[in-house]
FILUM-778768 format. One record per residue: y, z, x of N, C-alpha, C in turn; residue in one letter; residue number from 1. Coordinates in Angstrom, 3 decimals, decimal comma, padded with zeros to 6 digits. Example, Ala and Ser with C-alpha at 12.3 -4.5 7.8 and 13.67 -1.06 7.14 Angstrom:
# residues 2
-005,690|007,800|013,190|-004,500|007,800|012,300|-003,300|007,800|013,200|a|1
-002,250|007,080|012,850|-001,060|007,140|013,670|000,030|007,870|012,900|s|2
//
This chain:
# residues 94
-011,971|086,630|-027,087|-013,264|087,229|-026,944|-013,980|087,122|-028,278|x|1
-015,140|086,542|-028,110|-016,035|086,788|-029,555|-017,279|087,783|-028,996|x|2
-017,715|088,686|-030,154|-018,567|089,274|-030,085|-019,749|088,912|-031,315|x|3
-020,868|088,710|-030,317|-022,250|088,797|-031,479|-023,028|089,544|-031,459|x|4
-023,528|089,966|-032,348|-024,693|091,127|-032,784|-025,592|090,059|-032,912|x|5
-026,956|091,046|-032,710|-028,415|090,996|-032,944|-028,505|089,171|-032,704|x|6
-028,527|089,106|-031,732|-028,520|087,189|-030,727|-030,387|087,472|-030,393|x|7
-030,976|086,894|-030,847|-032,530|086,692|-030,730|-032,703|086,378|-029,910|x|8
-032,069|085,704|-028,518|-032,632|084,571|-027,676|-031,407|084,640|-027,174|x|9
-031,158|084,006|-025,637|-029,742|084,070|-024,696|-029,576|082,646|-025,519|x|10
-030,747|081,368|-025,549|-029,865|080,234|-026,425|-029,323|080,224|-027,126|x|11
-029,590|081,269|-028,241|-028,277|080,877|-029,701|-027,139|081,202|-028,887|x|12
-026,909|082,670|-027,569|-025,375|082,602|-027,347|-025,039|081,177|-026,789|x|13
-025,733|080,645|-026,096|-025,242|079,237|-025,496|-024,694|078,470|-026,809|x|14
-025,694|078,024|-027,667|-025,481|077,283|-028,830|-024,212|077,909|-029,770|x|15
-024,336|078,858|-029,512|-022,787|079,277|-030,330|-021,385|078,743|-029,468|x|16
-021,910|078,956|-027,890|-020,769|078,958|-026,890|-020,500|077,665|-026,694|x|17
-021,263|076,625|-027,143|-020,884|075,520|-027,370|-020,491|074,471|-028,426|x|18
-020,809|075,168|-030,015|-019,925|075,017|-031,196|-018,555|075,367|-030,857|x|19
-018,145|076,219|-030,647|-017,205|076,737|-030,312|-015,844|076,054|-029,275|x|20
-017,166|075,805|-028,417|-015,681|074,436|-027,572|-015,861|073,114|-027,620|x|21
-016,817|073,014|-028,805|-016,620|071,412|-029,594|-015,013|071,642|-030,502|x|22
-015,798|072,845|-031,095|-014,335|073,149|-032,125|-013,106|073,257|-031,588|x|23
-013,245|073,664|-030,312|-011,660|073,885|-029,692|-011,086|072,364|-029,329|x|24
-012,018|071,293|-029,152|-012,095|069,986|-028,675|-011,198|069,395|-030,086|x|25
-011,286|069,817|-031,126|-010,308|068,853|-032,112|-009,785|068,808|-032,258|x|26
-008,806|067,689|-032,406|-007,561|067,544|-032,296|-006,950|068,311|-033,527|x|27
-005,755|068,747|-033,931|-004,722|069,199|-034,721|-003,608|069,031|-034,845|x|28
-002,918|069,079|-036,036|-000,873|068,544|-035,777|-000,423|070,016|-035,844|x|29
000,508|069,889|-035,066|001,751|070,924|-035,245|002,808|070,307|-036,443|x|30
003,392|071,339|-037,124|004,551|071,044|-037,912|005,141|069,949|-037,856|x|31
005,452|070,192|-036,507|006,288|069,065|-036,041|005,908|067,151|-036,365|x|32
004,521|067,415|-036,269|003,966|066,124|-036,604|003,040|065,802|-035,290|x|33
003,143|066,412|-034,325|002,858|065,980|-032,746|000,842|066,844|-033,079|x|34
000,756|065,521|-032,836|-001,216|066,132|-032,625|-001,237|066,714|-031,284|x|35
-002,164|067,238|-031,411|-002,545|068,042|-029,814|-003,953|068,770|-029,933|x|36
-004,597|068,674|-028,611|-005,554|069,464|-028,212|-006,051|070,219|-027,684|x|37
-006,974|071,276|-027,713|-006,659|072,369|-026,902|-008,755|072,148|-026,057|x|38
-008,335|072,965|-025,153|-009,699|073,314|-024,612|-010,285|074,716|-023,948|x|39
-011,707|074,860|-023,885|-011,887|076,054|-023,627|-013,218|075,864|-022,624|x|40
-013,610|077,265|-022,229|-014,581|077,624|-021,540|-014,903|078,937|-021,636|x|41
-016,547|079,212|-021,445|-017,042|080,692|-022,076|-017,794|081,079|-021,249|x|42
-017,551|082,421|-020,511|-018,729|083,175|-019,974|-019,656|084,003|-021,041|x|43
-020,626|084,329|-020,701|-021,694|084,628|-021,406|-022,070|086,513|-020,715|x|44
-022,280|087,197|-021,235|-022,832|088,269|-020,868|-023,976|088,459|-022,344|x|45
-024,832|089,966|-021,873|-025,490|089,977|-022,997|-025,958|091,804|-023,157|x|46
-025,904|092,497|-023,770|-026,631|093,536|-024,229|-028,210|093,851|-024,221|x|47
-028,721|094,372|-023,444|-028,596|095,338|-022,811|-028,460|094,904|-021,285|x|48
-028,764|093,304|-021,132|-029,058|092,923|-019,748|-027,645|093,008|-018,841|x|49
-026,946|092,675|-019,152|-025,701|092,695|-018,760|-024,925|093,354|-018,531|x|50
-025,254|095,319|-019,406|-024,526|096,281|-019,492|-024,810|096,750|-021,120|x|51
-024,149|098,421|-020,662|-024,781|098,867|-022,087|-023,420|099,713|-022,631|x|52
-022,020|099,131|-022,244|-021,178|099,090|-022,843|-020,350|097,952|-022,609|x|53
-018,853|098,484|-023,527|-018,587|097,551|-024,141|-017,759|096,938|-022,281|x|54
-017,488|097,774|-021,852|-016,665|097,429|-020,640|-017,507|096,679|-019,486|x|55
-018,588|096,859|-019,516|-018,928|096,647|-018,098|-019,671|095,198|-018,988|x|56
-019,894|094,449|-019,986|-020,122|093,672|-020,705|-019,125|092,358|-020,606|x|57
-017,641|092,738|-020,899|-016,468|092,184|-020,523|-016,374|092,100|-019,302|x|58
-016,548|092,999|-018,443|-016,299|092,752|-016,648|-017,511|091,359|-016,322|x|59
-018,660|091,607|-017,200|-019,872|090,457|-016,526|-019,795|089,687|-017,087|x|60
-018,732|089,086|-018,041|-018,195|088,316|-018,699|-017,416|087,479|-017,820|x|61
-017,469|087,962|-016,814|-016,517|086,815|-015,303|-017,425|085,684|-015,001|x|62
-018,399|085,587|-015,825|-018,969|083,955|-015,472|-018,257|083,010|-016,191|x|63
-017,460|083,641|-016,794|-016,011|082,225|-017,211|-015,794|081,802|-016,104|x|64
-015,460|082,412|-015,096|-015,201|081,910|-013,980|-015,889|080,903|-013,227|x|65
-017,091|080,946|-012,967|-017,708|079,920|-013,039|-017,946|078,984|-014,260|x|66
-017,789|078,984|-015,455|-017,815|078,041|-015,779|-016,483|076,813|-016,006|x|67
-015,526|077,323|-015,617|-014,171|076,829|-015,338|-014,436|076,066|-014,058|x|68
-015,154|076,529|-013,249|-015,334|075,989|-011,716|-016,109|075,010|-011,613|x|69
-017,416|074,607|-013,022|-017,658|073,975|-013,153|-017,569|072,904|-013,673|x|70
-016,431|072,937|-014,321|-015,718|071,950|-015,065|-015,458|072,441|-016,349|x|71
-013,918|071,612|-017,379|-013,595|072,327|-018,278|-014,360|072,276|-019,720|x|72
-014,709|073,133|-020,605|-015,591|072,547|-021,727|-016,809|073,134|-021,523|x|73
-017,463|073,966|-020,567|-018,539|074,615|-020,334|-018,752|075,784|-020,694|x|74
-020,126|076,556|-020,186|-020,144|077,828|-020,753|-021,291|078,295|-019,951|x|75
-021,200|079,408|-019,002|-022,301|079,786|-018,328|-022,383|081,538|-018,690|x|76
-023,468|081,586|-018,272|-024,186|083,251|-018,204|-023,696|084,077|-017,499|x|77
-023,956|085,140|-017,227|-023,249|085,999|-016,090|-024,528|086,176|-015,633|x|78
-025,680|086,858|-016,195|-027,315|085,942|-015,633|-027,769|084,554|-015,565|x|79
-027,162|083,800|-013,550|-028,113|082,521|-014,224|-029,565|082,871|-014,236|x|80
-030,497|083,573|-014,440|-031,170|082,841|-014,681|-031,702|082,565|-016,020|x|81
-030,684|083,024|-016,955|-030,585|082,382|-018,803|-030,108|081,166|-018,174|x|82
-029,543|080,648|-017,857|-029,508|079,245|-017,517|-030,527|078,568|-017,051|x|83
-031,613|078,640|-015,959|-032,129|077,893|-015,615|-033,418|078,045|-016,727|x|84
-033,637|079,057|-017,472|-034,477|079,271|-018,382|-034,180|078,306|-019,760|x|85
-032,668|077,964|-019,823|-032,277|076,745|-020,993|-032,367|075,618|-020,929|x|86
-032,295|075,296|-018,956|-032,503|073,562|-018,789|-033,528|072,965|-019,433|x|87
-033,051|071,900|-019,935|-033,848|071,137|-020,807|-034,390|071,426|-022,350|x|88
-033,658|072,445|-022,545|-033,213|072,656|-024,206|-032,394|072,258|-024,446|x|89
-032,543|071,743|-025,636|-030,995|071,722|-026,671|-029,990|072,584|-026,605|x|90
-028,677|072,357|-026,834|-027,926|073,444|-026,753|-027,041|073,351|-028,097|x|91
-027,723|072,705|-029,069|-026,411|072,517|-030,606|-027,496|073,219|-031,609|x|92
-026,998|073,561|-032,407|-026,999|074,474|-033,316|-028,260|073,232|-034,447|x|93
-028,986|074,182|-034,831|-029,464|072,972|-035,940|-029,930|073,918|-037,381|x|94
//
């Protein structure tokens, strides 16, 4: 779980939520010598829209679930409609 404070815009969480599983995307060695890679996927909730604690924030945080369903490496909202409000933005950090 990552938590962010004071997010200006639902895009920076996207743009973060997708640094994030670029970063999980690189490869690394174990001790052993054996490279390996790992992968991820992120639901999105948000303060105040989403819930105005910390629990019911994490519960609307089940749009991991859909974004797993959508394939691996993604990251959706628990509001789409912060999604359909991002199509056709950028989603990387600049």
């Amino acid at each position: 779980m990552v938590v962010l404070e004071q997010i200006s815009a639902p895009g920076y969480a996207a743009q973060i939520s997708q640094a994030l599983i670029e970063q999980l995307r690189t490869p690394f060695a174990l001790r052993s010598g054996a490279e390996v890679s790992i992968g991820g996927s992120a639901g999105i909730s948000l303060f105040p829209a989403d819930g105005d604690d910390a629990e019911s924030l994490i519960r609307c945080a089940d749009a991991l679930y859909r974004a797993k369903a959508a394939g691996r490496g993604t990251w959706r909202f628990h509001n789409s409609q912060n999604e359909s409000n991002l199509r056709g933005q950028p989603t990387r950090l600049t």
